[in-house]
C-alpha positions in Angstrom: -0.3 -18.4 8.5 -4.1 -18.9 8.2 -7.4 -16.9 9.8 -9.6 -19.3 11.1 -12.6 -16.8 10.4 -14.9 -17.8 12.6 -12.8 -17.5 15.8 -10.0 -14.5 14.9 -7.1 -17.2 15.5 -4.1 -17.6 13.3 -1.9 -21.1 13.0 1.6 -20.9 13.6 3.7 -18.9 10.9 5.3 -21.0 8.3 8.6 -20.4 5.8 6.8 -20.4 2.8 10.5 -19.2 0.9 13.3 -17.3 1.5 13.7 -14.3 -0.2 16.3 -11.5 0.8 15.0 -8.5 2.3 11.4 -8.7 1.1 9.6 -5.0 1.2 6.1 -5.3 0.2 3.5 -7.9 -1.1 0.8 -8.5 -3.8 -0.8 -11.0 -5.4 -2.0 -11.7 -9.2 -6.0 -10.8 -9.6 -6.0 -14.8 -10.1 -4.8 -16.1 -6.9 -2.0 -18.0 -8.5 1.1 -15.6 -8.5 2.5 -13.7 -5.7 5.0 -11.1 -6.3 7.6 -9.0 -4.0 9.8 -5.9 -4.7 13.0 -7.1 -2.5 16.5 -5.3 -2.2 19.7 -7.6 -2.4 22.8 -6.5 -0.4 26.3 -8.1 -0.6 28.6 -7.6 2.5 26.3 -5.2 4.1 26.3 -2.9 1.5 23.1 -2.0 -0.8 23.2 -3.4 -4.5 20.9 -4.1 -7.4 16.9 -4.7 -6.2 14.6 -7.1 -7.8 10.8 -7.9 -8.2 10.4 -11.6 -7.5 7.5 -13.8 -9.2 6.5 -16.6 -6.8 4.0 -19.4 -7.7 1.7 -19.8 -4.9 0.8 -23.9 -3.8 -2.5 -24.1 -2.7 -2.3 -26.3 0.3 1.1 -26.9 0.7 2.0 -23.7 2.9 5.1 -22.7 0.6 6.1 -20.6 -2.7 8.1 -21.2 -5.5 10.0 -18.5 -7.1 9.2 -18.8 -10.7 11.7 -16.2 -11.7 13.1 -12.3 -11.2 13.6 -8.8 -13.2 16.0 -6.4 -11.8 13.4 -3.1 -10.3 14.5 -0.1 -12.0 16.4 1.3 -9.2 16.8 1.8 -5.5 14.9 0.9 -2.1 12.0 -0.6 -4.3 8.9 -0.2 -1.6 5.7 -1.2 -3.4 4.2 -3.4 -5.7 1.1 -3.7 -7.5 -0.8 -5.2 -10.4 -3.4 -3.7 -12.5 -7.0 -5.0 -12.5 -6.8 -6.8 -15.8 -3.3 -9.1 -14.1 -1.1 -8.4 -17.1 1.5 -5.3 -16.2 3.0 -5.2 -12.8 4.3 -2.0 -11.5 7.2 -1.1 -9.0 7.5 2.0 -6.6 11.5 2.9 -5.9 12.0 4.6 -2.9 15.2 5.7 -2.7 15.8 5.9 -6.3 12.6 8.4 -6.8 11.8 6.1 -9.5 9.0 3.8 -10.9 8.5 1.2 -13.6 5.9 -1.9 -15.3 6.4 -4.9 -16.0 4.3 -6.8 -18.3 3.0 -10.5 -16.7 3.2 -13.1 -19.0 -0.1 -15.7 -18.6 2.0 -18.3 -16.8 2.6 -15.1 -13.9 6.3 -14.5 -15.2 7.9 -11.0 -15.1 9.2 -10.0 -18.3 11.6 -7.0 -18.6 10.4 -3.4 -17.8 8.3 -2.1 -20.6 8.5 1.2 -18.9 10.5 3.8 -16.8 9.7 7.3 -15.0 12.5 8.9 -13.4 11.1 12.3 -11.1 13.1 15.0 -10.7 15.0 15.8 -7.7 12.9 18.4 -5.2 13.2 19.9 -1.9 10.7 19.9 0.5 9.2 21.4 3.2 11.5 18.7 5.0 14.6 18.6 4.7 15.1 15.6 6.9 12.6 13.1 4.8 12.2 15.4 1.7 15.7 16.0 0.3 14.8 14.3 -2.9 12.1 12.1 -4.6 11.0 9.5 -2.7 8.5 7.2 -4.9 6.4 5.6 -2.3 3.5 4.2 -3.9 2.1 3.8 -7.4 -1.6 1.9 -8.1 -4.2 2.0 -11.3 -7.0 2.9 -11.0 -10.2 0.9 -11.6 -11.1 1.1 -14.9 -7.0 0.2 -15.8 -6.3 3.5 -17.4 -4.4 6.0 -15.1 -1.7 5.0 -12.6 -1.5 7.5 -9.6 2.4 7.3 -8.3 2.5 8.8 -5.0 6.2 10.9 -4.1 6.8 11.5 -0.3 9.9 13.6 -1.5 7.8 16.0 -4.1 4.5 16.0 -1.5 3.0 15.0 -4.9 0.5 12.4 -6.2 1.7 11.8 -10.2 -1.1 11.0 -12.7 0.5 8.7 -16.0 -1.8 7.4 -18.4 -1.1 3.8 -18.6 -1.2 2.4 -22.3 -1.4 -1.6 -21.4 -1.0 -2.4 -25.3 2.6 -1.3 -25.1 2.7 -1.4 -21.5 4.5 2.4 -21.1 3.4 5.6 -18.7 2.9 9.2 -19.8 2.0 12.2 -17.9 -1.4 12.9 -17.7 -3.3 16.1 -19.2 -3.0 17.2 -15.1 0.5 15.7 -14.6 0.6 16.2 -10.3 -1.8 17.1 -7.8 0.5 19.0 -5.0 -0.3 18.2 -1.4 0.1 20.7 1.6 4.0 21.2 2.3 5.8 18.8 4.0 2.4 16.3 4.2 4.6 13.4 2.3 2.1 11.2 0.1 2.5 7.6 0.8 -0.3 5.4 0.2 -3.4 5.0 -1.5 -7.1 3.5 -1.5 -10.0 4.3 -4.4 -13.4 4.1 -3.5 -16.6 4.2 -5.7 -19.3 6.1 -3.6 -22.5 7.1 -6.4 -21.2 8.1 -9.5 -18.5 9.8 -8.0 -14.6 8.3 -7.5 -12.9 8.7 -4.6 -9.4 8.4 -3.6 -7.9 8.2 -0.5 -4.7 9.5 0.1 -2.5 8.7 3.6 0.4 11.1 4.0 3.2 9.7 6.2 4.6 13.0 7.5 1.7 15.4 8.8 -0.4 12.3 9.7 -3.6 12.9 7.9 -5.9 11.2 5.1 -7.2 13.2 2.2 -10.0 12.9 0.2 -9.4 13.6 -3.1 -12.5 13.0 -6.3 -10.5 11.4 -9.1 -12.2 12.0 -12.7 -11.3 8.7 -14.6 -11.8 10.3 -17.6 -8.7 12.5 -17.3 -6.7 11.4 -14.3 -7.1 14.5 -12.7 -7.2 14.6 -8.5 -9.2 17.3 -6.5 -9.4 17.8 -3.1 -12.6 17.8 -0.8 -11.9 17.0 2.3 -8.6 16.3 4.6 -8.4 14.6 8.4 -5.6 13.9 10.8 -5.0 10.6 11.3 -3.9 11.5 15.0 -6.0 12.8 18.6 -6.4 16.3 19.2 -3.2 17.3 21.0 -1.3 14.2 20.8 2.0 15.8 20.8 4.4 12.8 20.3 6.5 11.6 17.3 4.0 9.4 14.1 4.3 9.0 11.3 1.3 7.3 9.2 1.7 4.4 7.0 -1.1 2.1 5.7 -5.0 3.0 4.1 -7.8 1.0 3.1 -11.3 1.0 2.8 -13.2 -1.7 4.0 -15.1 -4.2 1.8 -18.0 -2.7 2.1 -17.2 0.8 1.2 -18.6 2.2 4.4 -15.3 2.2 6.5 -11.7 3.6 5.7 -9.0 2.6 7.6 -5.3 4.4 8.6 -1.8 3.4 10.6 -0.3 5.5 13.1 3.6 4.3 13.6 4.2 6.2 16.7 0.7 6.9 18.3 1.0 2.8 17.6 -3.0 2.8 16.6 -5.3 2.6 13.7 -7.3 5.5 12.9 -11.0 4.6 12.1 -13.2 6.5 9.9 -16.9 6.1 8.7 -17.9 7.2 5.0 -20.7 9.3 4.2 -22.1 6.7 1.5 -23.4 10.0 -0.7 -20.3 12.3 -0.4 -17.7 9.7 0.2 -16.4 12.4 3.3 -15.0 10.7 6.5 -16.2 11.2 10.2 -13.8 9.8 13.0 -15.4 7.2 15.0 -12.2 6.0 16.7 -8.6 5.2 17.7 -7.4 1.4 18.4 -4.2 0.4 19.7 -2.6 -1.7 17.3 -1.5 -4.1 19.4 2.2 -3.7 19.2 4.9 -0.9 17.7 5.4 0.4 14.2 1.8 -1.1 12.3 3.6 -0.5 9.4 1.1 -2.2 7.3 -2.6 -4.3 7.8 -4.7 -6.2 5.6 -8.5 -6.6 6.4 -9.7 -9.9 5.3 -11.6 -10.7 2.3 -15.2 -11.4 4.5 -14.8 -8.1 5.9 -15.0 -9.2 9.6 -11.3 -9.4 10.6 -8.3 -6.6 10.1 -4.5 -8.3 10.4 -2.0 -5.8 11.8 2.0 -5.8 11.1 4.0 -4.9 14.3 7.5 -4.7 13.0 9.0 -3.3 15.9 7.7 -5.4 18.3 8.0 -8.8 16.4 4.2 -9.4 16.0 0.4 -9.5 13.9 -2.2 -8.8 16.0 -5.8 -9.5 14.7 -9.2 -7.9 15.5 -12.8 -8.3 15.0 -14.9 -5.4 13.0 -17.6 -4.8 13.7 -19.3 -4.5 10.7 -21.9 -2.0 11.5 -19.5 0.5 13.2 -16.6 0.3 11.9 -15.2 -0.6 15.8 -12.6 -3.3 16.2 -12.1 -5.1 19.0 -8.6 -7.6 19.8 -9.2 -11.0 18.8 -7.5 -14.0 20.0 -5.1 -14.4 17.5 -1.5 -12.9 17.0 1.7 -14.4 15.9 5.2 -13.8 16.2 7.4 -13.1 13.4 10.6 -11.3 13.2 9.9 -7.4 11.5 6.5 -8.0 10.1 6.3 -5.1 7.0 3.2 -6.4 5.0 0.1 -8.4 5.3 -1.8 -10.2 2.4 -4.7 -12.5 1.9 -4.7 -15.0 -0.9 -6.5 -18.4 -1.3 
């Protein structure tokens, strides 16, 4: 599909490749590579997963799988690559597991040149928290930590990444604990000042922390935490996707449940977040969104109602408003802009 930025609409979705049971998106720093974690089953039944290299035609509207590297283990659910474009790193779900890939120049994935394995917990939730569950895992800026987030261990992991040899060790500070049963899942860094910010998303209690992240030594401290939800909603949610928008003064969270996304305004000298508001997401389940790269337009993925919505921000407030376009496309899970 394509934005047509000046009036919110999206052309028609088109097959750019079949892939089985594709589970996240990212592209290459460069614009030329696009990668996906996906899970292959035989005869209903789960089996090995993959990462999946895919050369991206400018123009032509399709992909081209260059080639494939088993993921490590289980229910791989997020993918990433550093800043500099030469590791790629995999979160495993189910297998409480992550791993990096080195990226060779021509965007092929080479064999895992490392593998963390965390140990098996019980949380404050039995139901979700029976045992790691790796659900995110991102570098930060300056290429030298990567922060793996565990729904299972209500932890955020701090490794320091070595990208000469390409392997993960835990940091001075290996873990900063969330509140019990809050269930880390996503992650957004933000530079406000001098000082780093991270924001943090937590699937299970529905709220966004703000945590400073010293790059020097990895290590994670709270200043701030706000639910993602309104004051005495009382209904099953659970939160999914956070992002700050391009111009730092806006964060952004998914409510799968309240069906909305949570809108936020950033205090440009602490980096805290005031509400400003709630907008319906357009459909069920906005289990992921992507704002676009001008800042003006944010993509929502409806999965359980078959559908991307788009709306206009309004740059100034933070506000969005339902644009014109939407598309329909069968379980929608992730949303990405490249050239």
């Amino acid at each position: 599909m394509e934005l047509d930025t000046a009036t919110g609409n999206l052309t028609p979705p088109v097959l750019a490749i079949e892939t089985p049971y594709p589970t996240f998106l990212t592209a290459h720093p460069d614009g030329t590579t696009l990668y996906t974690v996906s899970e292959r089953r035989h005869d209903g039944q789960r089996s090995e997963s993959a990462v999946r290299a895919l050369k991206i035609q400018p123009g032509a509207n399709r992909l081209e799988l260059l080639n494939e590297q088993p993921a490590g283990g289980p229910g791989p659910c997020h993918v990433s690559v550093n800043p500099a474009g030469t590791h790629l790193f995999v979160a495993n779900y189910a297998g409480g597991s992550a791993a990096v890939f080195p990226l060779r120049e021509d965007g092929l994935v080479e064999p895992a040149s490392s593998f963390v394995q965390h140990e098996r917990v019980s949380g404050a939730r039995p139901d979700r928290q029976e045992s790691p569950h790796v659900h995110s895992i991102n570098v930060d800026p300056a290429g030298n930590y990567a922060l793996v987030a565990d729904l299972g261990a209500d932890s955020v992991y701090v490794y320091r990444f070595d990208s000469q040899s390409g392997s993960l060790t835990p940091a001075e500070t290996p873990w900063f604990q969330t509140r019990p049963g809050a269930g880390p899942r996503h992650l957004a860094f933000h530079q406000v000042g001098a000082c780093q910010l991270v924001y943090l998303i937590n699937e299970l209690d529905g709220t966004i922390t703000a945590l400073q992240f010293d790059p020097n030594f990895g290590t994670l401290t709270e200043r701030q935490a706000v639910s993602t939800l309104p004051e005495g909603y009382a209904g099953s949610n659970t939160a999914a996707e956070v992002t700050v928008h391009p111009n730092g003064r806006f964060v952004y969270g998914s409510n799968r449940g309240h069906d909305s996304i949570a809108v936020y305004a950033v205090d440009l000298d602490t980096g805290s977040l005031a509400f400003v508001e709630h907008a319906s997401s357009g459909g069920r389940h906005p289990r992921h969104f992507a704002i676009d790269p001008t800042g003006h337009f944010l993509v929502a993925a409806n999965r359980d109602t078959d559908n991307v919505s788009v709306f206009r921000i309004d740059t100034a407030a933070g506000r969005l408003t339902p644009a014109p376009g939407t598309a329909t496309i069968s379980r929608p899970v992730c949303v990405r802009f490249v050239p």
